[in-house]
Z-matrix of the N, CA and C atoms (Angstrom, degrees):
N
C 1 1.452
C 2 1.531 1 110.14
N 3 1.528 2 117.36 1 -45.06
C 4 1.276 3 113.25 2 167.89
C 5 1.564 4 119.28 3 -37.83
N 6 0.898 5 101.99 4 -75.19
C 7 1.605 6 126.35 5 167.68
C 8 1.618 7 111.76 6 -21.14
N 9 1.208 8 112.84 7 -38.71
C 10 1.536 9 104.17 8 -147.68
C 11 2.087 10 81.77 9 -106.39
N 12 1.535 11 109.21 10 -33.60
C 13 1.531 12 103.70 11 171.30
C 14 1.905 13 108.31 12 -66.77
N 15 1.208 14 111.33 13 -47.13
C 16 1.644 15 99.00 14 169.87
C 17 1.499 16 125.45 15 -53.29
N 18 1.378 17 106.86 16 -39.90
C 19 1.563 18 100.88 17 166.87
C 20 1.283 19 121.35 18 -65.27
N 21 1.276 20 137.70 19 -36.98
C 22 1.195 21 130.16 20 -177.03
C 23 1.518 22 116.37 21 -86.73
N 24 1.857 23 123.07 22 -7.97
C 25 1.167 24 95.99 23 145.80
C 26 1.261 25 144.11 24 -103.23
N 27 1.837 26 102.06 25 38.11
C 28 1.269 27 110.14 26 157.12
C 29 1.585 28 117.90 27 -97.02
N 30 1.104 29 105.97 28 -41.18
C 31 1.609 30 113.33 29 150.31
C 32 1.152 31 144.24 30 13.93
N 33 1.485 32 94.64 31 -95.64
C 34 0.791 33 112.02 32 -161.81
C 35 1.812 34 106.81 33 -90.75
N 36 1.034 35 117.42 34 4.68
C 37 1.894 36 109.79 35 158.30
C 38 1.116 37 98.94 36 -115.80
N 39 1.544 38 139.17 37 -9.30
C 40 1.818 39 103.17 38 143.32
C 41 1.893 40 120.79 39 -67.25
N 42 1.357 41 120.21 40 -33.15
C 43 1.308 42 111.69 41 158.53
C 44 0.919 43 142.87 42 -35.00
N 45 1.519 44 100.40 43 -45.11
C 46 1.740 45 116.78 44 175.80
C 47 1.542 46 111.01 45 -66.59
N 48 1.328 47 124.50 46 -45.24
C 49 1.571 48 129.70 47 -158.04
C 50 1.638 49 102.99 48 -89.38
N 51 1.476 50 96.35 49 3.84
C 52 1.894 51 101.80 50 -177.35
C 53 1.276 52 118.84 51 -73.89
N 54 1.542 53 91.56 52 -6.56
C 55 2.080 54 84.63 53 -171.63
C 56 1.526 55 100.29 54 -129.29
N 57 1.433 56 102.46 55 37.71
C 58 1.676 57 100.96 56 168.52
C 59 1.354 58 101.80 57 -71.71
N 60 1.557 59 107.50 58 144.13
C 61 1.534 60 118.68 59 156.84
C 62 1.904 61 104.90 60 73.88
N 63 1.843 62 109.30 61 -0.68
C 64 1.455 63 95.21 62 154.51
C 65 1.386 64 135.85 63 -103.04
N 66 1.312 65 138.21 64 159.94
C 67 1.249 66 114.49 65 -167.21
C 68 1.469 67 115.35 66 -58.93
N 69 1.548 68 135.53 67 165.38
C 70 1.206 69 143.20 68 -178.70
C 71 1.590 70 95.78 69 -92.75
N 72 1.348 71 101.02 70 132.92
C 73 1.472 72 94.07 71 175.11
C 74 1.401 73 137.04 72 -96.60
N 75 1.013 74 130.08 73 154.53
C 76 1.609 75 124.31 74 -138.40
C 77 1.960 76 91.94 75 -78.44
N 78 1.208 77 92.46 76 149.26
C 79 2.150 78 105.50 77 178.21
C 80 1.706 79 76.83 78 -157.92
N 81 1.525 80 77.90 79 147.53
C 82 1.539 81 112.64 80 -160.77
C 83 1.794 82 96.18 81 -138.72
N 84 1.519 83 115.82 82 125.17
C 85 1.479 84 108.82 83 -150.50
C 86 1.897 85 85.36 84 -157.00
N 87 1.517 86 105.06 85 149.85
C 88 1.562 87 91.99 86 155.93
C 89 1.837 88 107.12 87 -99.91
N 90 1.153 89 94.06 88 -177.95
C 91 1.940 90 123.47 89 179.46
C 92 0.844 91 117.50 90 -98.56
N 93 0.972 92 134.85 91 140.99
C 94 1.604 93 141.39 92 163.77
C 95 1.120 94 128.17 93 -67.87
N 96 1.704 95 116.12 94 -20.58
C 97 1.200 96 115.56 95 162.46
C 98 2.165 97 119.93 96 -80.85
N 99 1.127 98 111.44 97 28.25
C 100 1.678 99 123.39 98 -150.11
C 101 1.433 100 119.85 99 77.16
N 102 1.065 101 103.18 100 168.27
C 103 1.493 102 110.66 101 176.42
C 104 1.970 103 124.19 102 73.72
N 105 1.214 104 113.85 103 -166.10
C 106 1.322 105 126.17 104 171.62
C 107 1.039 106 118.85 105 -137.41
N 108 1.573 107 99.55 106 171.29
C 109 1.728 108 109.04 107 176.39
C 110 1.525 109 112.92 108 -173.93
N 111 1.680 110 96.54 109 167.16
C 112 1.463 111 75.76 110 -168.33
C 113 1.790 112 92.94 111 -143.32
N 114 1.159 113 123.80 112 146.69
C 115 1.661 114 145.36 113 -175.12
C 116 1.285 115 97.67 114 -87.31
N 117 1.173 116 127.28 115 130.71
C 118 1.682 117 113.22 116 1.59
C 119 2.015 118 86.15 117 -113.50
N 120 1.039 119 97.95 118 21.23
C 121 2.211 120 91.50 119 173.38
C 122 1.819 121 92.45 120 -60.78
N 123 1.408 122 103.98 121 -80.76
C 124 1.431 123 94.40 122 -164.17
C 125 1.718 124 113.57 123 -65.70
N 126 1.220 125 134.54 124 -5.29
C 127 1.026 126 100.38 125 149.81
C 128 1.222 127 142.35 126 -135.55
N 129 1.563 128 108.78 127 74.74
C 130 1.435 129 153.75 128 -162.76
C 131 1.592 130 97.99 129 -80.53
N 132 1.395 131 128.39 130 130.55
C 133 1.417 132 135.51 131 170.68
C 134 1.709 133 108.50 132 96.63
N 135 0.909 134 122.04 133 35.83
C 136 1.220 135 141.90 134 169.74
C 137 1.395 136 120.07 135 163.37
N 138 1.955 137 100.59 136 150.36
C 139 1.830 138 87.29 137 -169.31
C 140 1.543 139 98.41 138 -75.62
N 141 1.384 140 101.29 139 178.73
C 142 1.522 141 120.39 140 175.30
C 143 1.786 142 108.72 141 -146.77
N 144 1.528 143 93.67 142 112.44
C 145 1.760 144 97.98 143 155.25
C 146 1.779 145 102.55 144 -68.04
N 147 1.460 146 98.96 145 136.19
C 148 1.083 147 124.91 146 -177.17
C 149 1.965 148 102.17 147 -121.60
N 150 1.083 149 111.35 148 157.23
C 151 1.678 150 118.55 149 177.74
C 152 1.267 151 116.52 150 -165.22
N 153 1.277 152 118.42 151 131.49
C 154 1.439 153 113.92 152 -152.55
C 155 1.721 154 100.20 153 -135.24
N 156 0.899 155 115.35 154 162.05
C 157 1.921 156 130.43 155 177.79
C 158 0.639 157 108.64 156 160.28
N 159 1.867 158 125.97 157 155.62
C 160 1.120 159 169.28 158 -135.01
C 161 1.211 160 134.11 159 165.31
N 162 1.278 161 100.69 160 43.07
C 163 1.844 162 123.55 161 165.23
C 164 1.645 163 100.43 162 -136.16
N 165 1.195 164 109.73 163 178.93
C 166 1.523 165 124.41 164 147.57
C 167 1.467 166 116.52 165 -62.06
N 168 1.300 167 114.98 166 -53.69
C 169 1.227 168 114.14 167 -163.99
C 170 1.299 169 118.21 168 -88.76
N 171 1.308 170 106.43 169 -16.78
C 172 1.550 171 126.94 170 159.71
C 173 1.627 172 116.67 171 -55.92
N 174 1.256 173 86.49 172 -46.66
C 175 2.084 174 103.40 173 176.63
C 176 1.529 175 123.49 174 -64.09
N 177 1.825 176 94.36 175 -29.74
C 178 1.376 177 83.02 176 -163.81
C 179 1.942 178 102.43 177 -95.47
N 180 1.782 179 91.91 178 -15.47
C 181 1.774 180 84.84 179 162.67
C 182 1.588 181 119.49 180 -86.93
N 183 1.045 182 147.01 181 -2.06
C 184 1.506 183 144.81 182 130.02
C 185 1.603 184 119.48 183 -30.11
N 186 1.296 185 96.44 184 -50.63
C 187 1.542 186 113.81 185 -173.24
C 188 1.708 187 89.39 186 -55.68
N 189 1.396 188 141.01 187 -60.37
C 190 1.062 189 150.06 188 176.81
C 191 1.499 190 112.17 189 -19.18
N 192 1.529 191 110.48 190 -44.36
C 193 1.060 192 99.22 191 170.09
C 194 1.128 193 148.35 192 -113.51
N 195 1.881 194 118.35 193 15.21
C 196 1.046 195 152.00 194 -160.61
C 197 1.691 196 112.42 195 -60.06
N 198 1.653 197 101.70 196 -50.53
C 199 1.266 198 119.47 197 177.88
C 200 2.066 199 112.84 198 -72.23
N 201 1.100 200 107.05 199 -40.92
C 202 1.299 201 106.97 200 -178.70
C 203 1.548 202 125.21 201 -78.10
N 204 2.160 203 101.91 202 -23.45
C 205 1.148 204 87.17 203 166.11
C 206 1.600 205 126.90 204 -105.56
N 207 1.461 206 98.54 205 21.66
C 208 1.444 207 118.18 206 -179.82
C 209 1.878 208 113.48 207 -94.60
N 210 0.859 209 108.16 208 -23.20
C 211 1.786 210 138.56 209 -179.83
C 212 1.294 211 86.96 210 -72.46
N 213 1.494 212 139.57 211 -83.98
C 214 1.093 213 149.80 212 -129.31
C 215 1.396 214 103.43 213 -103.30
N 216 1.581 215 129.99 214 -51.82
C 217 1.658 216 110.57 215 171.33
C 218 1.454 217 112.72 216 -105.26
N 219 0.805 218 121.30 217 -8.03
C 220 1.766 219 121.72 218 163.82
C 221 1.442 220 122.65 219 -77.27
N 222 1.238 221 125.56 220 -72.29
C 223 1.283 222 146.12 221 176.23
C 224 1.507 223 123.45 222 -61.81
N 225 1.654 224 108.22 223 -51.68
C 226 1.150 225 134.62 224 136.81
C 227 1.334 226 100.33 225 91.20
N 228 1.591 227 119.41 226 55.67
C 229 1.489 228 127.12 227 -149.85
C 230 1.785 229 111.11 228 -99.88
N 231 1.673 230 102.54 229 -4.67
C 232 1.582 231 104.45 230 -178.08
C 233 1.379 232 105.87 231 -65.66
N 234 1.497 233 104.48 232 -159.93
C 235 1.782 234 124.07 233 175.57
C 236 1.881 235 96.67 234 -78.52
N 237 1.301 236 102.80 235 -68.33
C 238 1.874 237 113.45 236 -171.18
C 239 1.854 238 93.79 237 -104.00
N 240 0.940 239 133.67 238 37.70
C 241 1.629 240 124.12 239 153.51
C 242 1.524 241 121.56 240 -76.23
N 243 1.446 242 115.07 241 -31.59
C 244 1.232 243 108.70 242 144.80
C 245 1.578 244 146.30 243 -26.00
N 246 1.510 245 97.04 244 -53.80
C 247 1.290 246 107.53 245 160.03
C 248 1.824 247 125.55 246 -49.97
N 249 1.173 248 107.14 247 2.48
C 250 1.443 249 102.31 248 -161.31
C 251 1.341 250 92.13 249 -118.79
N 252 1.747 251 108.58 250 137.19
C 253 1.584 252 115.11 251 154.46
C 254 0.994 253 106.08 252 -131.78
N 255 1.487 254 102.84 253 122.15
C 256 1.368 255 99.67 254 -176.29
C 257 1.813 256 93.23 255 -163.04
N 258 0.939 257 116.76 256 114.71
C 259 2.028 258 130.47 257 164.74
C 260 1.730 259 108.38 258 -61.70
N 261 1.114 260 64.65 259 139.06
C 262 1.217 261 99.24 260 155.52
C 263 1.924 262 158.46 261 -105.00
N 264 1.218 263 125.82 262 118.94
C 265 1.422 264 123.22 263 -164.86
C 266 1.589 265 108.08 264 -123.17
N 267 1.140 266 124.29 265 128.59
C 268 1.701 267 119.37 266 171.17
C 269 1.690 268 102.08 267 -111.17
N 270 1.021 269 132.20 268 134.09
C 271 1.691 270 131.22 269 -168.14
C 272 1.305 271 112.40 270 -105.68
N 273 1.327 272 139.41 271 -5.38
C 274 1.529 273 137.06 272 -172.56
C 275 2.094 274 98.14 273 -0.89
N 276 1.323 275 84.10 274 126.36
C 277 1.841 276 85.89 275 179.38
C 278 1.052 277 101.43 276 -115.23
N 279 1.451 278 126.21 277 135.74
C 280 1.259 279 139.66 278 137.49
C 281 1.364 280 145.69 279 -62.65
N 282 1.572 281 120.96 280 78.32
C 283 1.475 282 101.46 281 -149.94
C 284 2.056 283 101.99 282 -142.53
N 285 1.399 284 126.30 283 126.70
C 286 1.035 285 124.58 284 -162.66
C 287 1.497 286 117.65 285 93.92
N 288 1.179 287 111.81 286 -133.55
C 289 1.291 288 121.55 287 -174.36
C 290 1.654 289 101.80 288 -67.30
N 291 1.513 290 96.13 289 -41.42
C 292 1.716 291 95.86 290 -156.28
C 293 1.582 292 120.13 291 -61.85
N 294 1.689 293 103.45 292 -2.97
C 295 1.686 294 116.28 293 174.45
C 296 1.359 295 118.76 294 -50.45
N 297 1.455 296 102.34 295 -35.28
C 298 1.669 297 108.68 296 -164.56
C 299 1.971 298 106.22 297 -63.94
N 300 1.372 299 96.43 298 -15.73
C 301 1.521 300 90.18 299 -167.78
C 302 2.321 301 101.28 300 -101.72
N 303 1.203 302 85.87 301 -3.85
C 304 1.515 303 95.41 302 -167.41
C 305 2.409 304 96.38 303 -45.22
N 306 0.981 305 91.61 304 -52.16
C 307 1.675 306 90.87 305 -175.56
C 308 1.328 307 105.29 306 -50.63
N 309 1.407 308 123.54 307 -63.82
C 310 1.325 309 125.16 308 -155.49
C 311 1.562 310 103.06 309 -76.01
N 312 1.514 311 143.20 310 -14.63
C 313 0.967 312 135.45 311 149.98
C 314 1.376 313 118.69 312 -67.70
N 315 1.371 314 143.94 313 -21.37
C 316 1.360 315 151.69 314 157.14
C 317 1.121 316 99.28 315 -54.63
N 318 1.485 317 121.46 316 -65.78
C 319 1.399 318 101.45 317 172.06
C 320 1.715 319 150.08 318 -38.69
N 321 1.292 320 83.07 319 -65.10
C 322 1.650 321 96.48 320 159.49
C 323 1.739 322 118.31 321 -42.56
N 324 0.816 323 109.29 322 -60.08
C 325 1.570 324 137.36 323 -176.62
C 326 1.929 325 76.62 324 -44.39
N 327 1.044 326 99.55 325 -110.56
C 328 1.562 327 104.38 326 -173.13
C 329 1.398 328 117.71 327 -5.08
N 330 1.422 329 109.20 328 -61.85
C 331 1.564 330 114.08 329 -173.84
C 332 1.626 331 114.13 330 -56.94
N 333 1.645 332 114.95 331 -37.28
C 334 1.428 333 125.51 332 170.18
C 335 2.068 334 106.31 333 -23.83
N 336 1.588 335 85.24 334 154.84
C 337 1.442 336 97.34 335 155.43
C 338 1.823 337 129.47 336 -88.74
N 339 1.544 338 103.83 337 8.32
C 340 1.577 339 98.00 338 -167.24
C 341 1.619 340 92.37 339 -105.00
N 342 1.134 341 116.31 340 57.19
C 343 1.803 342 129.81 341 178.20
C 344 1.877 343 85.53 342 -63.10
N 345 0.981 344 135.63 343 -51.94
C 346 1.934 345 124.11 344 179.72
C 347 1.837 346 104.93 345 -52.94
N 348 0.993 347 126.08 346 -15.31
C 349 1.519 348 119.40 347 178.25
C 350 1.893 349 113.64 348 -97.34
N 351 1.722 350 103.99 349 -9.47
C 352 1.242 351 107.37 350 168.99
C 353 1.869 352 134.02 351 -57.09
N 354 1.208 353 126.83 352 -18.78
C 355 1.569 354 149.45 353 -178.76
C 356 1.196 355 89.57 354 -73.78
N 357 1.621 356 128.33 355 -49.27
C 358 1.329 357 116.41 356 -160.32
C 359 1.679 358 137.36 357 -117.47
N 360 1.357 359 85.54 358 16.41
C 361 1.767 360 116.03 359 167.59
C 362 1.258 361 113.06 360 -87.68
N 363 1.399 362 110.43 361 122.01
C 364 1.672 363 86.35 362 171.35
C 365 2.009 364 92.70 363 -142.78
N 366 1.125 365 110.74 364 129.70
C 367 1.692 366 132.62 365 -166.30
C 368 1.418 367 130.66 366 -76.78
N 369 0.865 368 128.40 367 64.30
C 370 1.517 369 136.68 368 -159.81
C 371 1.620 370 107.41 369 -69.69
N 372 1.283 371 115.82 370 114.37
C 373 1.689 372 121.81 371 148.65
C 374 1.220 373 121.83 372 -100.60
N 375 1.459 374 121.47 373 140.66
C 376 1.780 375 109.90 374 -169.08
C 377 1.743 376 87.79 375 161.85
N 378 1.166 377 87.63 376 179.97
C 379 1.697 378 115.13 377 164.15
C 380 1.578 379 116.15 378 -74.21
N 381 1.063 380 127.36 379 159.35
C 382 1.554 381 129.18 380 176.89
C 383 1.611 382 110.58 381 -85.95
N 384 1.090 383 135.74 382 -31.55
C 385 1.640 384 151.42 383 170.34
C 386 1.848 385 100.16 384 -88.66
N 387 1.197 386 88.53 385 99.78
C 388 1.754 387 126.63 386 63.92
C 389 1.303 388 101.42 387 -146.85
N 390 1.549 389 132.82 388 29.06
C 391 1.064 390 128.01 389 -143.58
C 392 2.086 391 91.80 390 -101.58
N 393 1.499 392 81.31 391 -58.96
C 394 1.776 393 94.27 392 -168.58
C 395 1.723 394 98.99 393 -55.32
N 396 1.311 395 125.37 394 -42.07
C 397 1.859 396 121.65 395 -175.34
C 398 1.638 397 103.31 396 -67.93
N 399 1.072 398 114.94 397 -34.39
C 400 2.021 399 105.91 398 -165.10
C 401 1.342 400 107.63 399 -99.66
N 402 1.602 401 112.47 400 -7.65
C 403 1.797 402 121.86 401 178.17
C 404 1.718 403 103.95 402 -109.19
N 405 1.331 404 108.75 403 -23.31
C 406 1.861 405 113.03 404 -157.90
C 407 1.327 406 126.59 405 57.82
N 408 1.446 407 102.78 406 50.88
C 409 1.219 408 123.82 407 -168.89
C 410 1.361 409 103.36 408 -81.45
N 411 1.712 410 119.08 409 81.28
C 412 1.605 411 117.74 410 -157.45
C 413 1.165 412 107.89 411 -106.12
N 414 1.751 413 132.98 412 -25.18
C 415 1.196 414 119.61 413 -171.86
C 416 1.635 415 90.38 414 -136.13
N 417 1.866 416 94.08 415 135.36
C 418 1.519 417 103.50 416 -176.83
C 419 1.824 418 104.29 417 -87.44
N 420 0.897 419 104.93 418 12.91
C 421 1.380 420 102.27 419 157.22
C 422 1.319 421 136.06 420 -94.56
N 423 1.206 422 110.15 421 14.46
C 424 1.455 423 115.04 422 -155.41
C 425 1.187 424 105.54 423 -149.12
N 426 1.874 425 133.85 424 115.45
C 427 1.475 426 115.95 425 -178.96
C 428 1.513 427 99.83 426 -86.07
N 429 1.394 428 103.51 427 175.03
C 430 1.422 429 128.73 428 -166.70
C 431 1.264 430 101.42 429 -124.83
N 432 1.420 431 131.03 430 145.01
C 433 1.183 432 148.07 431 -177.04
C 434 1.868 433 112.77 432 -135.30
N 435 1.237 434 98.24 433 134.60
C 436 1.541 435 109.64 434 168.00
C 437 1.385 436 124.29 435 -126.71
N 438 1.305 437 117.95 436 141.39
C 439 1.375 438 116.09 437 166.02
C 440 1.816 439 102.23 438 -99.95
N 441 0.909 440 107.98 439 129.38
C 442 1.758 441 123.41 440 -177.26
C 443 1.273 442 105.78 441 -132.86
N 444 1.661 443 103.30 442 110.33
C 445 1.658 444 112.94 443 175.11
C 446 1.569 445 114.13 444 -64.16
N 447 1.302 446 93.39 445 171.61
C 448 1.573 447 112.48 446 173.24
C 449 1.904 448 113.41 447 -37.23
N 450 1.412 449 82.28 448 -38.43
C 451 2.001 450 90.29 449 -170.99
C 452 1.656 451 110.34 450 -98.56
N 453 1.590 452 122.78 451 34.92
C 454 0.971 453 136.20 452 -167.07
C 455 1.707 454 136.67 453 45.63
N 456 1.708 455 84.54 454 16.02
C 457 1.533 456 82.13 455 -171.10
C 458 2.291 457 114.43 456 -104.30
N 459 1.236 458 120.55 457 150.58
C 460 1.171 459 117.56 458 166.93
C 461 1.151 460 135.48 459 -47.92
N 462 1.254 461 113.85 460 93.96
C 463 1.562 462 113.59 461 173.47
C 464 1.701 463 123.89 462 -75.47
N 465 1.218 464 90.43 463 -35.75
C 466 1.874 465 100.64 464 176.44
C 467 1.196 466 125.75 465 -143.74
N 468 1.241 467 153.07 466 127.16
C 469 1.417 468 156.19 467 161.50
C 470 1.262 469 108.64 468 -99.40
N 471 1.491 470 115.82 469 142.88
C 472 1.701 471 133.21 470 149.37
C 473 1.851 472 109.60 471 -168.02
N 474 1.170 473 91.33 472 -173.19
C 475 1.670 474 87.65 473 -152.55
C 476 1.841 475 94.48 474 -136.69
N 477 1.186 476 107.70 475 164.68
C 478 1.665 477 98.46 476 154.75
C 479 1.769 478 100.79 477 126.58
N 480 1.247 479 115.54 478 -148.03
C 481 1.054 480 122.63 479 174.04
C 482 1.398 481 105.61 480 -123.07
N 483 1.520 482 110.36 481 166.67
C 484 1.331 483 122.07 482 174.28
C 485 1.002 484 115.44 483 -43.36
N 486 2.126 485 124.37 484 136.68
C 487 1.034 486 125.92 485 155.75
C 488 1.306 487 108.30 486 -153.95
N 489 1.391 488 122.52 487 152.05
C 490 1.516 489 121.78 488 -176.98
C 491 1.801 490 108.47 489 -61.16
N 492 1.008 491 117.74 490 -34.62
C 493 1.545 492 118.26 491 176.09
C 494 1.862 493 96.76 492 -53.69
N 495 1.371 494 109.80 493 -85.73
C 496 0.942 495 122.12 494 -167.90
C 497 1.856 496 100.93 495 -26.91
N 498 1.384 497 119.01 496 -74.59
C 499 1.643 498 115.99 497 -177.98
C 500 1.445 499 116.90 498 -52.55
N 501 1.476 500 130.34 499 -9.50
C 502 1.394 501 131.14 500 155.96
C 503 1.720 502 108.09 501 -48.31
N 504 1.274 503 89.29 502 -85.18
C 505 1.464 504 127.03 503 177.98
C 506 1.792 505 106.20 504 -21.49
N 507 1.654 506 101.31 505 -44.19
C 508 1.659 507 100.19 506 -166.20
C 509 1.675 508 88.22 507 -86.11
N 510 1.311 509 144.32 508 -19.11
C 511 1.781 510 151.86 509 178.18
C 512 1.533 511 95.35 510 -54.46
N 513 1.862 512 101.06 511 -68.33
C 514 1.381 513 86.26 512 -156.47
C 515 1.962 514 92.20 513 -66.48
N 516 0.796 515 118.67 514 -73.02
C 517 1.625 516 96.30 515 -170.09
C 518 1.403 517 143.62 516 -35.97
N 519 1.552 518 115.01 517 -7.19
C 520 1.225 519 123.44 518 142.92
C 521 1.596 520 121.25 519 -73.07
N 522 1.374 521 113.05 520 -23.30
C 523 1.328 522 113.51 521 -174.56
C 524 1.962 523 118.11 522 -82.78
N 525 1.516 524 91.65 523 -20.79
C 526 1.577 525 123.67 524 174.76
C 527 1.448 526 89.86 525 -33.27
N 528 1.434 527 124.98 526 -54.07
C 529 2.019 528 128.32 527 -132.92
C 530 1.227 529 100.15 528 -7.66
């Protein structure tokens, strides 16, 4: 068991950095504010952090970063965050068993008071393939994050929970253009 946790945290950040520079592949999800959409067609012409999971525990480290990356390219509350355009997508997936609950969390969700986090949810039901092989979507404990340019392709991957390193790290590579 040792063994098999040391390997995977080598792993799993060569996994992540595997799909720099390929296209992101299209997921098709509804919103919370109505309607649908689908990555990266609709949101083509600017990059978009994207974040994806499909566990609980996966969800609740996404959640980690909901507020920090909503502060900083939404709200846009730094000194130079202004400078930044860049969208946003959070993916909660529905996939297996965990479909059966996909409605009644829409629901809830809706009824909530965080109606300002609705634009940037978007809800995936489906299968996990082709998602987990072309992203390396290897441990359901862990969300995954992308930066996806304007022209749908991966500029950056990493995974995990919030950390000030980590949101440096995703600046200067938005700042790269």
């Amino acid at each position: 068991m040792k063994y098999l946790l040391l390997a995977l945290s080598f792993a799993l950040p060569a996994l992540c950095m595997a799909q720099k520079g390929q296209p992101f592949p299209s997921i098709s999800g509804e919103l919370l504010k109505g309607g649908t959409a689908t990555l990266p067609e609709n949101y083509s012409g600017k990059m978009t952090i994207v974040g994806m999971a499909w566990s609980k525990k996966s969800e609740d480290a996404l959640k980690t970063w909901y507020e920090p990356l909503y502060d900083k390219f939404v709200l846009k509350r730094g000194i130079f965050d202004s400078d930044y355009d860049v969208q946003l997508c959070m993916i909660p997936m529905y996939i297996g068993l965990k479909q059966a609950a996909y409605e009644s969390t829409m629901s809830t969700l809706r009824e909530s008071n965080r109606t300002d986090l609705f634009p940037y949810i978007l809800f995936y039901k489906g299968p996990i393939e082709p998602y987990d092989s072309k992203l390396g979507l290897v441990d359901k404990a862990t969300p995954y994050f992308f930066l996806v340019d304007e022209k749908g392709k991966i500029r950056h991957a990493f995974s995990g929970i919030f950390t000030e390193t980590k949101m440096e790290r995703l600046e200067e590579v938005i700042s790269m253009k």
